[in-house]
ROGU-292700 format. One record per atom (N, C-alpha, C, O): residue in one letter; x, y, z. Coordinates in steps of 0.1 Angstrom, whole numbers, padded with zeros to 4 digits, always signed. Layout:
# ROGU-292700
AXYZ...
# end
This chain:
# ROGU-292700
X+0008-0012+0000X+0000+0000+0000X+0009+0013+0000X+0004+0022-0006X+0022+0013+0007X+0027+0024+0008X+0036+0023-0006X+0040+0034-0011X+0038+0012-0012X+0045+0018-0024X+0033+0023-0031X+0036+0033-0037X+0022+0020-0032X+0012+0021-0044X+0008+0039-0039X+0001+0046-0047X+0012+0043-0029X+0008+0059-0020X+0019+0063-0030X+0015+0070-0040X+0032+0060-0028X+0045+0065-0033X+0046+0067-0051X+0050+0076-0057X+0039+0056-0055X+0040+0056-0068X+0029+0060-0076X+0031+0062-0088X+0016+0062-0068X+0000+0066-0075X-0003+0079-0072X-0009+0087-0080X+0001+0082-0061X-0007+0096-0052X+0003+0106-0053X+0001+0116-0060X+0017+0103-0046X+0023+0116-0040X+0027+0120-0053X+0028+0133-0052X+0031+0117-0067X+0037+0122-0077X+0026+0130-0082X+0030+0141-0082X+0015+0131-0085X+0003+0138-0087X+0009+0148-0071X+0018+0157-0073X+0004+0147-0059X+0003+0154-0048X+0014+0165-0054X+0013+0177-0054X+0025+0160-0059X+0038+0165-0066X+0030+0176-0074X+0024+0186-0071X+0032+0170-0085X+0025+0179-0093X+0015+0193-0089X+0015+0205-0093X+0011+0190-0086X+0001+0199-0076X+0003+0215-0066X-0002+0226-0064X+0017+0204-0061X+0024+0219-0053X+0032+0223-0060X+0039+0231-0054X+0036+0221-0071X+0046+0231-0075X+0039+0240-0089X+0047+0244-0097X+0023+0241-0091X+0016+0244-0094X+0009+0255-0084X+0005+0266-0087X+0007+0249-0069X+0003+0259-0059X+0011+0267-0053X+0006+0274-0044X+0027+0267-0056X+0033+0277-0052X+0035+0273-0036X+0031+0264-0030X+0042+0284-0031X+0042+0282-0015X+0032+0289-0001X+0032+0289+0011X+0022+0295-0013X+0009+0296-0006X+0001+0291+0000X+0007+0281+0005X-0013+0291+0003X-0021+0286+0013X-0022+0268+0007X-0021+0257+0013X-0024+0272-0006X-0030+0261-0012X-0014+0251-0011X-0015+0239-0006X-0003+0256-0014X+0007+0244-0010X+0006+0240+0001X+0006+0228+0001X+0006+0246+0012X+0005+0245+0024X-0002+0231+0030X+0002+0222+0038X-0019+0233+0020X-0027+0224+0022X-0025+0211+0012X-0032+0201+0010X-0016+0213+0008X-0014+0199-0001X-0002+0193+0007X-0002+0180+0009X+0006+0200+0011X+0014+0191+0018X+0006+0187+0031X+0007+0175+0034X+0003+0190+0035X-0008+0188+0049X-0013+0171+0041X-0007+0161+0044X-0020+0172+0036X-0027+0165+0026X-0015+0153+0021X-0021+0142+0018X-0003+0152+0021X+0006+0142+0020X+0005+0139+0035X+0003+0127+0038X+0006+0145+0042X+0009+0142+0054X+0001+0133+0064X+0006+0125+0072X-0013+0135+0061X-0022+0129+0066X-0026+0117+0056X-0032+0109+0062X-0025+0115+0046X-0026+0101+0037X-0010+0094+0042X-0010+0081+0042X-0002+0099+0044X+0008+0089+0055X+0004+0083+0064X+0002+0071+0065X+0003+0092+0070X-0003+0087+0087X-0018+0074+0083X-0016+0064+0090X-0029+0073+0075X-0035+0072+0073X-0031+0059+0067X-0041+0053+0068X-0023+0051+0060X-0020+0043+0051X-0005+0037+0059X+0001+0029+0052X+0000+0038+0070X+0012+0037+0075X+0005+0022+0087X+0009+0010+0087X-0004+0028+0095X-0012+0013+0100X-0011-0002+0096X-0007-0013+0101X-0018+0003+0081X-0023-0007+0071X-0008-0018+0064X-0007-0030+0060X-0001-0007+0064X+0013-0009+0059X+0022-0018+0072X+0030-0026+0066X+0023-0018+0082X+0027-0019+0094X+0018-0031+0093X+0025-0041+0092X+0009-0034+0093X+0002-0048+0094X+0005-0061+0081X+0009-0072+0084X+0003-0058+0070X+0008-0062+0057X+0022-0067+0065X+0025-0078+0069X+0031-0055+0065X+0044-0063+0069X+0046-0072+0078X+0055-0081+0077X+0038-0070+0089X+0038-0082+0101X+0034-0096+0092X+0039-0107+0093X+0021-0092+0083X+0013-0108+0080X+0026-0115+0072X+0031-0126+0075X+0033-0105+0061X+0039-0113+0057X+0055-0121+0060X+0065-0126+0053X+0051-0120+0078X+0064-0125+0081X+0058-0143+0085X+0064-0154+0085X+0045-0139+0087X+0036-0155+0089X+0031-0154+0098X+0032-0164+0106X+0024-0142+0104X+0022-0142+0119X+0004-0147+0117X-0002-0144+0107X-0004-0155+0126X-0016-0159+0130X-0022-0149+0128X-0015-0140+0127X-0034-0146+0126X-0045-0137+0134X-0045-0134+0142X-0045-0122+0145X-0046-0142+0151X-0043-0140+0167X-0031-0135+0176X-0032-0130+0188X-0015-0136+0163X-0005-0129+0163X-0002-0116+0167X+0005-0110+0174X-0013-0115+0156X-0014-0100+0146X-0019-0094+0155X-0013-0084+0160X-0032-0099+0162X-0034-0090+0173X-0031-0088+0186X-0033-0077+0192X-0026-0100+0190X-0016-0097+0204X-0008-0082+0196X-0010-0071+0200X+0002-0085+0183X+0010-0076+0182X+0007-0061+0183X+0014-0053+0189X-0003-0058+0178X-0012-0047+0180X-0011-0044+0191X-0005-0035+0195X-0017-0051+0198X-0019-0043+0211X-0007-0041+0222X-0007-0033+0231X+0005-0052+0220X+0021-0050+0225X+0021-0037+0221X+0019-0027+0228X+0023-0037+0208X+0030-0018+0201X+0025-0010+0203X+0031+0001+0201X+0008-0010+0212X+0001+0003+0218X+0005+0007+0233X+0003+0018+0238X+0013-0007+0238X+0022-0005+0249X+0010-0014+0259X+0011-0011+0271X+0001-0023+0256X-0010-0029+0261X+0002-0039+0272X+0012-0045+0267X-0001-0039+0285X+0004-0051+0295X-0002-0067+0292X-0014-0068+0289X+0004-0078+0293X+0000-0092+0291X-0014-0093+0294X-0024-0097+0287X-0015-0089+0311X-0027-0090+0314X-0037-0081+0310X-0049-0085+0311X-0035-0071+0307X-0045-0063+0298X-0049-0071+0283X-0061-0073+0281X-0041-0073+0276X-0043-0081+0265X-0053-0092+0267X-0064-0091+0262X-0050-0102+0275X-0056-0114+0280X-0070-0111+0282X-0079-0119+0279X-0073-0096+0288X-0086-0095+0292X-0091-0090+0279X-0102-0094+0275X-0082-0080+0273X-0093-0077+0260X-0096-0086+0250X-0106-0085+0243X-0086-0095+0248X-0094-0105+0239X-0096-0118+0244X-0091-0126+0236X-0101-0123+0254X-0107-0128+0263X-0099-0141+0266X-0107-0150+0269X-0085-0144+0266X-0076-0152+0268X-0069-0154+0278X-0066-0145+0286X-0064-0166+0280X-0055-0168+0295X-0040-0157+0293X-0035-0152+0283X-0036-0157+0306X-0021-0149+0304X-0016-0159+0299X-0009-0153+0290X-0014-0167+0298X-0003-0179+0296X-0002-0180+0285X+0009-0183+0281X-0015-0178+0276X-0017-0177+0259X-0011-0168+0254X-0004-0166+0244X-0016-0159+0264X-0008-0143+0258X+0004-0143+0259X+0010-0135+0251X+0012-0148+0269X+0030-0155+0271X+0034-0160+0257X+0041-0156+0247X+0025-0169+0261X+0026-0181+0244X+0029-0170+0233X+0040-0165+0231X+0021-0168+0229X+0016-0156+0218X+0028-0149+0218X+0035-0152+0208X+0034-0138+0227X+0047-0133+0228X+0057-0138+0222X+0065-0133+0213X+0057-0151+0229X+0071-0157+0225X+0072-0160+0211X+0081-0157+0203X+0062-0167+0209X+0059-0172+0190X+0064-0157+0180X+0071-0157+0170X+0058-0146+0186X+0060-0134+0182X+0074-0132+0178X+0078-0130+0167X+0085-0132+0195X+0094-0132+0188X+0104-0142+0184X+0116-0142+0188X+0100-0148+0179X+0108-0162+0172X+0103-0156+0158X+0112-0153+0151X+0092-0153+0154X+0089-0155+0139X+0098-0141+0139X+0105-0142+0129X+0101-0127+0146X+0102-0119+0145X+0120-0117+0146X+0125-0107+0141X+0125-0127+0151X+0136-0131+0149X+0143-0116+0163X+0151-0107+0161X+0138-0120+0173X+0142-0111+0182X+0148-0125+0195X+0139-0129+0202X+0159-0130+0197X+0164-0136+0205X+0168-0131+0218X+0170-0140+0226X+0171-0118+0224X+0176-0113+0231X+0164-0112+0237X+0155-0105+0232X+0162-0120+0254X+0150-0114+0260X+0148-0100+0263X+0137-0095+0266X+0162-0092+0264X+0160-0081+0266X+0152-0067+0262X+0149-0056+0267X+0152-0075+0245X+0148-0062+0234X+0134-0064+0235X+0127-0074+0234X+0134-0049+0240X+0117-0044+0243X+0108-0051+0234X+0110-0045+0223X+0100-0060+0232X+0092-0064+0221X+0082-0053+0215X+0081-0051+0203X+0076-0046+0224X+0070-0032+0219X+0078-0023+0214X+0074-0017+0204X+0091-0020+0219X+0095-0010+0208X+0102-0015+0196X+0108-0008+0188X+0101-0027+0196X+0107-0039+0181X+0094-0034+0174X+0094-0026+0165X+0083-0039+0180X+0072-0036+0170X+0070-0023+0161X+0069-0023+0149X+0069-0008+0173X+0067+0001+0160X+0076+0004+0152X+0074+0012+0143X+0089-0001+0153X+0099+0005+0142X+0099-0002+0127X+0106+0001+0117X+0088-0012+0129X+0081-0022+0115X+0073-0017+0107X+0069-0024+0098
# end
């Protein structure tokens, strides 16, 4: 998705501001890159996790790790034992190729 942003949208968005000059209207076009980033960066961040092979169930422990969610918070919101949610971690980072128990698994995640 983020190349198809890179290769469909922003060259147009391109086009656009150097047509609107560095007035109000460029202003709002870069705004306008700005927020179709943010907006398409999620989706992108997900895509990359699936294609490392992660579960459904993976995918959303991971989600909620990278929002900075605690085991037992997790366990309650999606209605599972801690021990699953342990499980789930660990699987996490094996597919994720993170061996060092030390490295924060949450801040592994948003840098993906």
């Amino acid at each position: 998705m983020q190349s198809n942003l890179d290769a469909l949208v922003l060259p147009l968005l391109g086009r656009l501001r150097s047509r609107a000059g560095d007035g109000e209207a460029g202003e709002l076009i870069r705004l306008l890159e700005c927020r179709l980033r943010e907006l398409t960066e999620p989706f992108v961040r997900t895509l990359s996790l699936a294609e490392r092979g992660l579960t459904p169930r993976e995918l959303e422990v991971a989600s909620l790790v990278r929002e900075g969610s605690t085991t037992k918070e997790i366990a309650a919101v999606i209605g599972i034992s801690v021990k699953a949610v342990e499980f789930h971690r660990l699987r996490l980072r094996g597919k994720l190729g993170i061996a060092h128990s030390g490295q924060n698994l949450a801040a592994f995640l948003r840098t993906i």
